[in-house]
Structures are given as structure tokens and as C-alpha cells.
C-alpha positions in Angstrom: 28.6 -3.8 3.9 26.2 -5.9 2.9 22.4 -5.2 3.1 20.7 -7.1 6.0 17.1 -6.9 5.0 14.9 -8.3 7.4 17.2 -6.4 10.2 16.4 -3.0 8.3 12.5 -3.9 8.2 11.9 -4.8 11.3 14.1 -1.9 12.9 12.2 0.3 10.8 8.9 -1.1 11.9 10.0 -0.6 15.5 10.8 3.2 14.9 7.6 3.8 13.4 4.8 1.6 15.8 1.2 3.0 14.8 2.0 3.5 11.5 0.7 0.9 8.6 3.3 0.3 5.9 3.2 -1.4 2.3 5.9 -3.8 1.5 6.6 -1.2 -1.3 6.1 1.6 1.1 9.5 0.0 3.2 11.1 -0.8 -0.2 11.4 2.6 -1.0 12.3 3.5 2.2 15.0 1.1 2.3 16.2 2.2 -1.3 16.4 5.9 -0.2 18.0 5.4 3.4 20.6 2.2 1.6 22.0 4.0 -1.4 25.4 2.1 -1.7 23.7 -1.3 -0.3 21.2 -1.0 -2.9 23.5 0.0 -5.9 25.5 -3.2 -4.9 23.3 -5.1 -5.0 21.8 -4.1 -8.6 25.5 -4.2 -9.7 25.6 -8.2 -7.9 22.6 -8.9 -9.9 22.6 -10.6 -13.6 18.1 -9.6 -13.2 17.9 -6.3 -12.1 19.4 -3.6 -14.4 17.5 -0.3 -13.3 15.9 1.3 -10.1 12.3 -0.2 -10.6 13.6 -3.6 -10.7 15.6 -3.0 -7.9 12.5 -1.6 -5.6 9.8 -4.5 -7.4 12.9 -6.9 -6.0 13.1 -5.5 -3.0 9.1 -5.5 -2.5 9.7 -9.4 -3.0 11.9 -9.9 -0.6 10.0 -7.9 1.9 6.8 -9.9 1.1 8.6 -13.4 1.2 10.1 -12.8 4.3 7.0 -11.6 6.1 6.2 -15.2 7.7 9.6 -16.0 8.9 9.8 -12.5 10.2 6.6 -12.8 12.2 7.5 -16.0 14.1 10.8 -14.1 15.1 8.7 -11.1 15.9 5.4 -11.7 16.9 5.0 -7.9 18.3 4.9 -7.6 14.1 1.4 -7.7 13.1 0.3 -7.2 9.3 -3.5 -7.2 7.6 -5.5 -9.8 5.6 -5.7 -7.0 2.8 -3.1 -4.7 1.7 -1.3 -2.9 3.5 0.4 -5.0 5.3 
């Protein structure tokens, strides 16, 4: 199965309403909680050869999908500074 990002971020968001997160903060999370998504995808990848990449990419990913994924979701709400 492959690893539906912005459907794990924002459904982790939901679970977790008054609490602030980092786009590393959900990286991790998503790391820990998708073991055999993430390991795929590190294997998939020609970039990322060990676990750091693989969070630093997934901190990327979170960050560059944060626009598109607050038009969709406009309940989201993130912070000039960091976190967001």
C-alpha cells in the first residue's frame, strides 16, 4: 500500500485538534506509525538511503503540501513562525 501523505497529515491533525505540531514533529510521527510505507519508499528512492533522509524528505513534503492542503481544509490553520 502506498503511502497517502496529505491523507495521514491531515487525519492526524484531526485526531489531535489543540495541539501545535512541527512538520518534523508529523514526520516522525508518520515514520513511526508507517514502517513498511516508509521503508518502501526509501527502497523506491535513488536520494534517500538512510532514516534521516527519509524523515528530512518527509518534512519536505509535509511543508510543500501545506498550501494545497489548507485550501482543501480550511479548518487547518498553521503560524507565521514555526511551528506550524
Amino acid at each position: 500500500m502506498a503511502l497517502n501523505l496529505g491523507k495521514a497529515v491531515v487525519d492526524y491533525l484531526t485526531a489531535h485538534p489543540d495541539e501545535k505540531f512541527s512538520a518534523r514533529q508529523i514526520a516522525e510521527w508518520i515514520f513511526a506509525t508507517f514502517p513498511d510505507e516508509c521503508q518502501a519508499k526509501k527502497q523506491s528512492s535513488q536520494y534517500v538511503s538512510t532514516d534521516a533522509q527519509l524523515v528530512q524528505q518527509l518534512v519536505a513534503e509535509i511543508s510543500s503540501q501545506r498550501p494545497r492542503l489548507q485550501k482543501r481544509h480550511p479548518e487547518l490553520k498553521t503560524t507565521e513562525g514555526r511551528p506550524r
